[in-house]
C-alpha positions in Angstrom: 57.5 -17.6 37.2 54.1 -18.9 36.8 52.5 -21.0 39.5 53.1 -24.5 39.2 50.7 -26.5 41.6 47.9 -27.6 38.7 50.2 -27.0 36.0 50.2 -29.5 33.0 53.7 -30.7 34.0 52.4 -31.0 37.7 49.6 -32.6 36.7 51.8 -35.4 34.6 54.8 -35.7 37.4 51.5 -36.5 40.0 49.8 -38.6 37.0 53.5 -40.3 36.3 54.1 -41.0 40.7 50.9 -42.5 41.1 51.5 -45.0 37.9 54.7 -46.2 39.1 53.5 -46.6 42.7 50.8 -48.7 41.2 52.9 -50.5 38.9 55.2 -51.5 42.0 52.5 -52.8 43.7 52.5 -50.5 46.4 49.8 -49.1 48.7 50.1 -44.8 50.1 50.3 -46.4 53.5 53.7 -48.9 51.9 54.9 -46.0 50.3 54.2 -43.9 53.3 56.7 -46.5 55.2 58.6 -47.0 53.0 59.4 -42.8 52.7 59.3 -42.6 56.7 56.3 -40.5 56.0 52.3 -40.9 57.0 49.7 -42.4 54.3 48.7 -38.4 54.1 52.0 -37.6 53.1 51.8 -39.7 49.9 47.7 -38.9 49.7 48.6 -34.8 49.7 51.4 -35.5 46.4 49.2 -37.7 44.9 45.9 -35.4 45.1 48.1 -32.3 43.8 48.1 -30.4 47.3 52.3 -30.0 47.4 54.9 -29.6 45.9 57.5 -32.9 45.0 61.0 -31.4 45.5 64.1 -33.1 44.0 64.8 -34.7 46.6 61.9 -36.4 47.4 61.8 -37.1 43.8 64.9 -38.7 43.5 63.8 -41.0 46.6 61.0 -41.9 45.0 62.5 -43.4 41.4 64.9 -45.4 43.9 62.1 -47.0 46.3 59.5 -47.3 43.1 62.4 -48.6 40.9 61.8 -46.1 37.5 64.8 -43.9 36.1 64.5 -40.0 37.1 66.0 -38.5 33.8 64.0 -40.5 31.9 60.6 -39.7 33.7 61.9 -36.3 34.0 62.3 -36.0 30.4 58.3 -37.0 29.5 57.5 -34.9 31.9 59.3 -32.0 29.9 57.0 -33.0 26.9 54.1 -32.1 28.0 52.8 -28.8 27.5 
């Protein structure tokens, strides 16, 4: 299995987080609370530096209000 951190579809899930987190209105740190995580927490995903399991993926579309399958499946479009 190749390595994922970096990959195109990393790079679009990270690209994809950080756009609905914006589009909420949401700072790291509201995120952060909102998770029951720290602002770094949300500032490691968002730079790239780990891994988003499913989850923690599935958290997210709830608390940033976005359907997962449907994310999930522009993700699969890229490259």
């Amino acid at each position: 299995m190749a390595k994922t951190l970096g990959s195109e579809r990393h790079k679009a899930l990270i690209a994809l987080l950080i756009a609905k987190r914006e589009d909420a209105s949401l700072t790291q740190t509201e995120l952060a609370s909102k998770l029951g995580e720290y602002q770094s927490f949300v500032a490691r995903l968002e730079s790239g530096q780990r891994r988003v399991d499913v989850v923690e993926f599935l958290e997210l579309s709830r608390i940033l209000n976005f359907d997962a399958m449907e994310a999930l499946a522009t993700i699969l479009r890229v490259g």
